[in-house]
C-alpha positions in Angstrom: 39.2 92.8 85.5 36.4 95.5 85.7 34.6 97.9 87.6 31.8 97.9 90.0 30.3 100.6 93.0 28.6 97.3 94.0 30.6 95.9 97.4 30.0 92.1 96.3 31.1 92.3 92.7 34.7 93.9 93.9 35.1 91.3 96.4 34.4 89.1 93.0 36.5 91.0 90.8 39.7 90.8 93.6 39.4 87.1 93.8 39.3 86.6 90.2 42.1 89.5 89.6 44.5 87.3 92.6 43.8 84.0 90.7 45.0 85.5 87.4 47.5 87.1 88.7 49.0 83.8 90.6 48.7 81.9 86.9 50.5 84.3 85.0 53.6 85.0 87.4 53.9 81.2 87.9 54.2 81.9 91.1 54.2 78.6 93.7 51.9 79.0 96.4 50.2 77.0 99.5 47.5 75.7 98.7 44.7 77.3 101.0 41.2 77.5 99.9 41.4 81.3 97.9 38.2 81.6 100.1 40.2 81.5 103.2 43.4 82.9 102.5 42.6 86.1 104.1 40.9 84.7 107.2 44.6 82.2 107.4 47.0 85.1 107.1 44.7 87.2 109.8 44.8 84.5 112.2 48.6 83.8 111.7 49.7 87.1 112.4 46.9 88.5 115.2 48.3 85.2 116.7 51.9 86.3 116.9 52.4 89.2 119.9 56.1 89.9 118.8 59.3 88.4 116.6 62.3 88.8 119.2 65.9 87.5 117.7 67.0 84.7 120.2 70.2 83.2 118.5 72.7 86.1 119.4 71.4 86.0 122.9 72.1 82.0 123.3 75.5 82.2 121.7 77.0 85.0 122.2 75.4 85.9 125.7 76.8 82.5 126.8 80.2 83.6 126.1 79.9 86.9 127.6 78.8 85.1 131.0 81.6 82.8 130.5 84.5 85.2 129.9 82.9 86.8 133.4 81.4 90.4 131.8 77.7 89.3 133.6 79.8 90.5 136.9 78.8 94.4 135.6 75.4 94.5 136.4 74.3 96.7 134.1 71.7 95.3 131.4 72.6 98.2 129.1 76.0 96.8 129.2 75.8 93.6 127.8 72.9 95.0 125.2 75.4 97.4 123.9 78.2 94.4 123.5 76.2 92.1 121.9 74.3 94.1 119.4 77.9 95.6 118.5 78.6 91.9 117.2 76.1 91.6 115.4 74.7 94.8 114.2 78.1 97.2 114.1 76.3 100.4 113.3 75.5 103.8 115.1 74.8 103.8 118.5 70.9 106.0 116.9 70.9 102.7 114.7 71.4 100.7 117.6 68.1 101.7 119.7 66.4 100.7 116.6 68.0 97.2 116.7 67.1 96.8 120.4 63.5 97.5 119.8 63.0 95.5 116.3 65.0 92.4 117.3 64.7 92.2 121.6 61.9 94.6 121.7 63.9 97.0 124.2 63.0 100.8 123.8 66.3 102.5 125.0 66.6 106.2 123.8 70.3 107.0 122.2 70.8 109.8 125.3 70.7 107.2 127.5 73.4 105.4 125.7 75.3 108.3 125.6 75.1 109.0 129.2 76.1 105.2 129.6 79.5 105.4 127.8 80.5 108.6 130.0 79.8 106.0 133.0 81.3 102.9 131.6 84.4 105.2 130.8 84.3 106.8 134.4 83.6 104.0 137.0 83.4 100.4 134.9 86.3 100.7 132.6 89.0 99.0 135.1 86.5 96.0 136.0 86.2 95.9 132.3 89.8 95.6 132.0 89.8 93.2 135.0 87.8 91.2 133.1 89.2 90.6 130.3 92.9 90.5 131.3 91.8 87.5 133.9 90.1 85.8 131.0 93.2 86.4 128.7 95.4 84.8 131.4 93.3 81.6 131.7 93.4 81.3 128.1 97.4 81.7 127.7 98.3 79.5 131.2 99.1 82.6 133.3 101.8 83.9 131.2 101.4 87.1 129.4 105.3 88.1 128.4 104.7 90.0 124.7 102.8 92.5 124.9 101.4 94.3 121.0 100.6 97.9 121.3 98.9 99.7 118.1 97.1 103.0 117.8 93.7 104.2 115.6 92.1 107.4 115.7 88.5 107.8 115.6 86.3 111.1 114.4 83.4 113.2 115.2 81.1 114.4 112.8 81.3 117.9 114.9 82.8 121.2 114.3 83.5 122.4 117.3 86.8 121.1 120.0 87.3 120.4 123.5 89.6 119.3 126.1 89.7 115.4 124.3 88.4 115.9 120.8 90.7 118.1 118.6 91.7 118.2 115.3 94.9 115.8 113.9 96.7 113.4 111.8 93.4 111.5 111.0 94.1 107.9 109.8 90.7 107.9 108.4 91.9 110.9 106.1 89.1 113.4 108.1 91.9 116.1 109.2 89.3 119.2 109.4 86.7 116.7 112.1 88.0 117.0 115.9 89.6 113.4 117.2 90.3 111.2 119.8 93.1 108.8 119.7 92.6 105.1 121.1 95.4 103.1 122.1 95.1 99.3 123.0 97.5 96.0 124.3 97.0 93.1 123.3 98.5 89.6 124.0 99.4 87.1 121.6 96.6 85.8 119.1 95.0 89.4 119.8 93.4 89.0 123.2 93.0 92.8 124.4 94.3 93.7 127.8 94.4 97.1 128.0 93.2 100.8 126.3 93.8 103.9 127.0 92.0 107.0 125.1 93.9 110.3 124.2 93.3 113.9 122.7 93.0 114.4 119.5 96.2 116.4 118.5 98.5 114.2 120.8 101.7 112.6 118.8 101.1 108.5 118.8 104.5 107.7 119.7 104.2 109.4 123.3 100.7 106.9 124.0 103.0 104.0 124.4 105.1 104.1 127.4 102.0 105.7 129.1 100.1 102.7 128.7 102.4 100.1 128.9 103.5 101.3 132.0 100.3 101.3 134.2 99.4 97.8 132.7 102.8 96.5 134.1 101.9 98.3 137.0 98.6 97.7 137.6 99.2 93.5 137.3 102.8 93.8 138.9 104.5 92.1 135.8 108.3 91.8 136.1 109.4 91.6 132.8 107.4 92.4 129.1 108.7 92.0 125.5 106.6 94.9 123.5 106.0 95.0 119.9 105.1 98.1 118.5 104.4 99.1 114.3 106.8 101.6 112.7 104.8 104.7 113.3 106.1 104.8 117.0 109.5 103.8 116.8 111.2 107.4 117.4 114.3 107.5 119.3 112.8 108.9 122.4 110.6 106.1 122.8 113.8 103.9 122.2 115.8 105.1 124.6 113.1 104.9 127.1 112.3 101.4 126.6 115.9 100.9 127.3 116.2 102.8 130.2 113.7 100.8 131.6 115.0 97.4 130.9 111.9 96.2 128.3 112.9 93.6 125.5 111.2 95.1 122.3 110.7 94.8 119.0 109.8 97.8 116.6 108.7 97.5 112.9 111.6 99.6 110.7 111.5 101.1 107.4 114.5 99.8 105.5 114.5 103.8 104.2 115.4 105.2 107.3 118.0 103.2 107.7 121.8 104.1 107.1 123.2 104.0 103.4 125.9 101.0 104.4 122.8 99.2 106.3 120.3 99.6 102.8 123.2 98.5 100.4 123.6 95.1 103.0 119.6 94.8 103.1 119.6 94.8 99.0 122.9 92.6 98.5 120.6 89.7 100.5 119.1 86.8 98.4 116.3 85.2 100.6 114.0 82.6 100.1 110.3 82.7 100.4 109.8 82.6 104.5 113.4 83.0 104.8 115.0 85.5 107.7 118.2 86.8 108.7 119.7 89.1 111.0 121.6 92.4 110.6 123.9 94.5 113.4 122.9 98.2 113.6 125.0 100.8 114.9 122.8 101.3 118.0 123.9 98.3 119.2 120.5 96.7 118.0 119.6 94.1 115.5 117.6 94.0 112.1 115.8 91.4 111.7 114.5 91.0 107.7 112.1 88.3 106.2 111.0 87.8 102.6 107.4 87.1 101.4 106.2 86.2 98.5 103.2 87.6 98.8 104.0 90.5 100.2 106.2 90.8 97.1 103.6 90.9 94.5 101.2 92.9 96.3 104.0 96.0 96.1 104.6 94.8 92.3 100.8 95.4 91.8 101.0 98.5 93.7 103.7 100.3 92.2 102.2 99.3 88.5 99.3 101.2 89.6 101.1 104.1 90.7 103.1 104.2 87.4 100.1 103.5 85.4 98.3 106.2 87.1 101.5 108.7 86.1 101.4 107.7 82.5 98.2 108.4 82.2 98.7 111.9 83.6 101.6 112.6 81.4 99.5 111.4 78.5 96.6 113.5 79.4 99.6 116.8 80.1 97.8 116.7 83.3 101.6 116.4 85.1 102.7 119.5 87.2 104.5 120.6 90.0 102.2 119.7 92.3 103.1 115.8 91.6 106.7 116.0 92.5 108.2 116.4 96.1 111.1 117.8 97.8 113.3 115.5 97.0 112.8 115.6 93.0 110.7 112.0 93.6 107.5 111.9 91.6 104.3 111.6 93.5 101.5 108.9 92.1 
């Protein structure tokens, strides 16, 4: 647009430059006086003390009163839960949350120091809490219990008494662990968690847990339903020993070579089920999905794409097949 040292004739030059610059982007605008549009956007924003995000606060902090977590009087509390719902990020990332979007300055050591109490003197009202609300939902009846296991990392080198290194399900074996277990109710209404170290075998979590919740709420009688990974033969013939109803996920290739040839022999129907007798004196029960069908179709094609291209490539070794002469994709 030009030059100038003189102060007037830039101010003249910037107005022209903006009005040039609005005509060739197209841009839509409001349509203040281009003599005023500074003063307007001054006076909008030195008017405005602070931008604080209500919505989550109305909603969510509603339910959080109404489930009965406003009996833990600790502000902290209910800032962690409900920025976990909305922003799921690092607990550093968190304190920046709090001050952008509630305009809370909280520093991450205090958070820290907060989760060792919450762990130490809140986590049985916690659990209070939500077991109550869990009831009301379900008409005082809580007879199935789920009970599943995750294990969560550190980004730390170094162990102690609860984090050590393990089977990682998040494939980060050399980081130190913890292992979380949690019971839920039907439809996935938690009732109970219980943390664990690091190197500790999931299957020996369950009884543990299950136990001091049946205890805890003086429950007579529980079904539990547990995934694969925990049905060993210990935990089986403790669950009978102590009279519990249960129902553990099986994998049809740990099962005996008369039971597999019976399993493949069947011909069922999309949501169809049936029931087999095992030699424990237990049953099998077996359903047939569709779905669950072609999602393995599509995931063994992979895997045997994935081989052919490795043989084609004469990038196959030893390293690709296993113990029992089975090929590895």
């Amino acid at each position: 647009m030009g030059s100038s040292k003189d102060t007037l004739m830039v101010q003249v030059l910037l107005k022209e430059a903006k009005i040039q610059l609005a005509q060739l982007t197209g841009q839509a605008s409001l349509n203040f006086d281009i003599e005023r549009e500074q003063e307007l956007i001054d006076l909008f924003f030195n008017g405005i003390k602070e931008i604080r995000l209500e919505g989550p606060e109305l909603v969510l902090g509603k339910l959080f009163d109404e489930i009965g977590f406003c009996r833990i009087k600790d502000d902290l509390f209910r800032h962690l839960v409900i920025a976990r719902l909305c922003y799921p990020v690092s607990k550093l990332k968190t304190t920046d949350y709090l001050y952008k979007y509630k305009g809370i300055t909280i520093d991450v050591e205090r958070i820290y120091r907060y989760l060792d109490k919450l762990h130490n003197k809140q986590k049985d009202l916690v659990q209070q809490i939500s077991y109550a609300h869990t009831i009301k939902i379900l008409d005082d009846k809580i007879s199935v219990v789920f009970y599943d296991v995750t294990t969560l990392y550190f980004e730390i080198e170094d162990q102690d008494d609860l984090r050590k290194t393990g089977f990682s399900k998040d494939g980060r074996h050399q980081n130190p662990q913890i292992l979380l277990g949690l019971l839920v109710s039907l439809d996935g209404y938690p009732l109970a968690y219980e943390i664990f170290e690091g190197n500790k075998y999931e299957g020996h979590t369950m009884l543990p847990v299950i136990e001091a919740f049946k205890a805890t709420y003086k429950l007579e009688k529980l079904v539990v339903v547990a995934d694969a990974g925990l049905l060993s033969n210990d935990n089986i013939a403790e669950l009978q020993s102590k009279q519990y109803e249960y129902i553990l996920g099986a994998r049809i290739k740990n099962e005996t070579h008369s039971l597999q040839q019976q399993i493949l022999a069947l011909s069922l129907g999309n949501g169809q089920c049936t029931e087999l007798e095992r030699e424990t004196h237990t049953r099998l029960i077996l359903s047939y999905s569709e779905s669950r069908a072609k999602k393995d179709a599509v995931n063994r094609k992979r895997g045997l794409d994935k081989l052919e291209r490795s043989i084609k490539k004469g990038k196959l070794s030893k390293k690709n097949i296993n113990n029992k002469a089975t090929i590895n994709t």
